[in-house]
N, C-alpha and C positions, 0 to 999 in steps of 0.2 A: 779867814785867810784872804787876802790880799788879790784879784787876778795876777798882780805881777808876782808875785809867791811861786806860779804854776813853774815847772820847770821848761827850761827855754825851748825842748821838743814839742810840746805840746803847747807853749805858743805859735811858734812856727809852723804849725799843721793848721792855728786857727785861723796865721795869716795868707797863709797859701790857699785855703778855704772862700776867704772874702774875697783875693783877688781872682778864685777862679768866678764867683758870683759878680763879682764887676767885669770880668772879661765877657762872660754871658750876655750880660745886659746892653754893654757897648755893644756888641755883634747885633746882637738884637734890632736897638735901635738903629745901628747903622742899615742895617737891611733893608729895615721898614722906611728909612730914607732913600735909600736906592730904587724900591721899587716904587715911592709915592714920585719920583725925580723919573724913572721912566714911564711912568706913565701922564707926565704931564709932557713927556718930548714925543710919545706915542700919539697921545691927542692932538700937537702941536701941526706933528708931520702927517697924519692924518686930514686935519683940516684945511692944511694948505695945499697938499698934494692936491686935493676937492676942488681948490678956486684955483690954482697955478696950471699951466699945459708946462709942464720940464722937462721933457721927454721921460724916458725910460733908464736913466741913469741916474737920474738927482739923489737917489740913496747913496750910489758909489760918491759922488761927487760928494756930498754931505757929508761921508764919511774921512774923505781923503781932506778937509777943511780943516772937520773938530780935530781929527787926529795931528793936525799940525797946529791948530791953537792951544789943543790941550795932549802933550807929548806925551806927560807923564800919569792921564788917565785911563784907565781900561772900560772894554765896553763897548767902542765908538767902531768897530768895523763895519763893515755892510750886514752880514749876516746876522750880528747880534742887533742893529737897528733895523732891521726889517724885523726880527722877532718883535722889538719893543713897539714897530708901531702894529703888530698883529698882537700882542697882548690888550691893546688900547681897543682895536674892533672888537676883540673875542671875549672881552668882560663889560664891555660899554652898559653902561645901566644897570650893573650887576653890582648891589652890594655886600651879596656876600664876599665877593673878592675883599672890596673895602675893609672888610669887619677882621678878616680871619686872615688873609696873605700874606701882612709882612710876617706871620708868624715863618715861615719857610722860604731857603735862599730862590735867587734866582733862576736860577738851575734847574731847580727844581722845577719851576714857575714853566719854562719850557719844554719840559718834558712834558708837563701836563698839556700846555695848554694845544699845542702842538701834534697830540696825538688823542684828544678828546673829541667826541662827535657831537656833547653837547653842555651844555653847560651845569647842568646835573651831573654828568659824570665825570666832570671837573671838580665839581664841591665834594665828591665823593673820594677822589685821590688825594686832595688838599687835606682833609678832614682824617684820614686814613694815615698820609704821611704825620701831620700832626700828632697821631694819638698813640703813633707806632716808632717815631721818630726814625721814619725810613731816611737811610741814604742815599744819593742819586742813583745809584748802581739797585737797590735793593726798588725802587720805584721803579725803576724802567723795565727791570722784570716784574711786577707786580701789574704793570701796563699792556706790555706784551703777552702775556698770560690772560688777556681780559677779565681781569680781576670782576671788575665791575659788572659785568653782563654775569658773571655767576655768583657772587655773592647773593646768598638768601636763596637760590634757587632750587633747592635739594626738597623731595619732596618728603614730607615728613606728618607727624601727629601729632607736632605740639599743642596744638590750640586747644586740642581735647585735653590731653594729657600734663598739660603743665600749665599754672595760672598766668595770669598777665600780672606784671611785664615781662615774666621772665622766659614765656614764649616767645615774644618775639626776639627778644635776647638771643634765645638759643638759634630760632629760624638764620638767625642773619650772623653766625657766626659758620653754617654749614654753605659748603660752596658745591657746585653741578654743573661741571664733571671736575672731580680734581684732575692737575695737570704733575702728573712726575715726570718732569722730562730732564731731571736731573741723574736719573737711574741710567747705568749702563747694562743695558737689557738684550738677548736675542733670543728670537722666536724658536725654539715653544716655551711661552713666560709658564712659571710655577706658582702659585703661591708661595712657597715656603722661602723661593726665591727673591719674590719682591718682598716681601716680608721684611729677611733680610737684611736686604738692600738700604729700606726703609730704615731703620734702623742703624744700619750703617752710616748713611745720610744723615741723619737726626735733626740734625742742623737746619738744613734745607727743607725736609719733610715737616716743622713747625713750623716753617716760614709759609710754607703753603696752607697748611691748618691754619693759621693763622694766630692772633693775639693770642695768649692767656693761656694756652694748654703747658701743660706740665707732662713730662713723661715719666710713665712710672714703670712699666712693666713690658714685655713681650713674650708670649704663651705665659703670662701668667696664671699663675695654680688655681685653681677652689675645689675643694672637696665637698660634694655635699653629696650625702646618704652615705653610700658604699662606693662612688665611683669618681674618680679626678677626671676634672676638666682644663681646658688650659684657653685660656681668651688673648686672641691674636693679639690686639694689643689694649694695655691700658692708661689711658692719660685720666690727669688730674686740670677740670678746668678754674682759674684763679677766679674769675669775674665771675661765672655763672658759679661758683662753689659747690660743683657736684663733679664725678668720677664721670668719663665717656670712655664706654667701651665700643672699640673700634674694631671692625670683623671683614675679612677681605676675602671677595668669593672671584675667582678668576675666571666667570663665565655670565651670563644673560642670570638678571635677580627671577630669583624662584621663591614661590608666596611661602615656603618652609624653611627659608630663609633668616624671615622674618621672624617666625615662632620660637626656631634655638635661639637667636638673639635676646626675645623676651625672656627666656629663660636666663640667658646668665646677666641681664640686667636685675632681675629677682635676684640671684645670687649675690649680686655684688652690693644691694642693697640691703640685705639680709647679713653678708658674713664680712663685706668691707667698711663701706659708709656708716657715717660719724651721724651721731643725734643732729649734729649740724650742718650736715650736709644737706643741698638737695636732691630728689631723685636723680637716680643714674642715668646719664642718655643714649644711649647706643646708635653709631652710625655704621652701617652697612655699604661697605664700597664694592661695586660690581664693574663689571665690562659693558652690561649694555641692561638697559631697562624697558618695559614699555608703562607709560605713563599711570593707564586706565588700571592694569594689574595690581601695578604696585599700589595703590589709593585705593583698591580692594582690599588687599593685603595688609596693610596698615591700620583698615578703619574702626576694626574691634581689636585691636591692641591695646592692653592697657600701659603699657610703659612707652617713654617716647623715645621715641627711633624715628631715623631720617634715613633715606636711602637716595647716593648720590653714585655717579656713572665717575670711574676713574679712568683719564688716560696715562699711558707709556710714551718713550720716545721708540722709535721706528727700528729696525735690526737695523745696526750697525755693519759700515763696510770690513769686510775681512782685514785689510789693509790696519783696523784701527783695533782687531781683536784682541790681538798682541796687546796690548796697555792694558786691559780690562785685568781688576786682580784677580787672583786665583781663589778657590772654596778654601783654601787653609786663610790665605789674607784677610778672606772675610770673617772669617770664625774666629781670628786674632783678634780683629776692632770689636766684635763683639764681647769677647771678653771683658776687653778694657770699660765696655758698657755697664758689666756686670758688676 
């Protein structure tokens, strides 16, 4: 049969198809043009500002020029060229920029570059946005949050516990201290509360987990001997392809802590996971840690577990308690979970 044989919907879906992959690619290139185009006016204005005395205005000046040579181009205000010619300082000699930036719009490029203290933790947001296809709004919290200073920081067992590479895998997908400050919270938090909450969230609570977790469960069941257990929560991770059982203690990590956890990581390895799975990994969120204990506590474990410090956001003004939904609201969205 003929492709033109196909019926006219499903040619229509292939051509709607090609032109979304040609709109992509225009975008694309067009971007990667824009920012190889500012950063040859970045260097430009840079160099000259170096040999020129122009006072302290030649950017507004420069600006109020291009903006009337070129009416119908964007870009040319003050504030977005003083960006461009501080992208040209802040990657100067830096080819990773080169290699990897027109991957991501300009926008972005600001947020980064703008708010990074060094050029590693630039490659690190860039690299991150790329592989998460963050949006500006989803980066700038991911920013704010200092992402970067706590990615990989959670203290944990893999190295013993899990081969290479897929320790360091696991290390660097765990962050320390998580940050919920998405939860509307007032003191005295519960667990069962944040829980919840959590839960409730979903959305936002994977975004902070970060890539590749899947959610599967909350108090989910196992039975094993004579007596049910129920594991605070259970996610499925895509990339590392093993189950993470996640357990939230709303106080200072206690070393017995550690040991129920190894235990329903054996369970879950025993009565859930797939011949193809990998070992189960179990993270332990607390309120507060001391470093030396917990790397006590860990070091004869045989299952890996990471133990990272979560934060809350702060009690909430009265004035704002009114908003906050009710125990029936929440137990409604939950439902819809189920």
């Amino acid at each position: 049969m003929s492709k033109y044989d196909l019926p006219y919907a499903d040619w229509l879906k292939g051509v709607k198809e090609r032109i979304r992959i040609a709109r992509l690619k225009v975008a694309h290139a067009a971007n990667k043009e824009l920012l190889l185009f500012y950063w040859d006016l970045g260097e430009m204005m840079n160099e000259l500002a170096t040999a020129a005395h122009w006072g302290n205005n030649w950017i507004q000046d420069l600006s109020k020029d291009l903006r009337d040579e070129f009416p119908d181009m964007e870009g040319f205000s003050k504030t977005n060229l003083y960006n461009i010619k501080r992208l040209y300082q802040f990657y100067k000699g830096d080819e990773f920029f080169h290699q990897v930036g027109g991957k991501i719009p300009w926008r972005h490029h600001v947020e980064i570059f703008t708010k990074s203290q060094s050029l590693q933790e630039a490659h690190f947001y860039i690299t991150e946005t790329i592989e998460n296809a963050w949006s500006r709004d989803v980066l700038a919290l991911q920013i704010k949050s200092q992402l970067y200073s706590r990615q990989g920081k959670s203290i944990s067992n893999f190295s013993k516990t899990l081969p290479d590479p897929l320790s360091d895998l696991a290390q660097q997908t765990l962050k320390d201290p998580y940050i919920f400050d998405f939860l509307s919270m007032t003191k005295p938090y519960h667990e069962k509360d944040i829980e919840r909450q959590l839960v409730t969230h979903i959305t936002k609570f994977l975004l902070e987990l970060g890539k590749g977790f899947a959610f599967v469960g909350q108090q989910y069941h196992l039975h094993v001997g004579e007596t049910d257990y129920y594991l605070d929560l259970l996610f499925y991770h895509i990339k590392l392809r093993c189950y993470v059982v996640i357990e939230l203690k709303n106080t200072k990590f206690l070393p017995e802590y550690a040991g129920k956890l190894n235990f329903y990581l054996s369970a879950v390895d025993s009565l859930v996971k797939s011949e193809t799975d990998q070992p189960t990994i179990g993270i332990l969120l607390c309120r507060d840690k001391n470093s030396v204990e917990t790397e006590f506590a860990l070091r004869d474990i045989n299952k890996p577990m990471g133990v990272s410090e979560f934060q809350l956001t702060e009690i909430l003004p009265d004035n704002l308690k009114s908003s906050l939904p009710s125990v029936e609201e929440i137990e409604e969205e939950l439902k819809k979970l189920t």
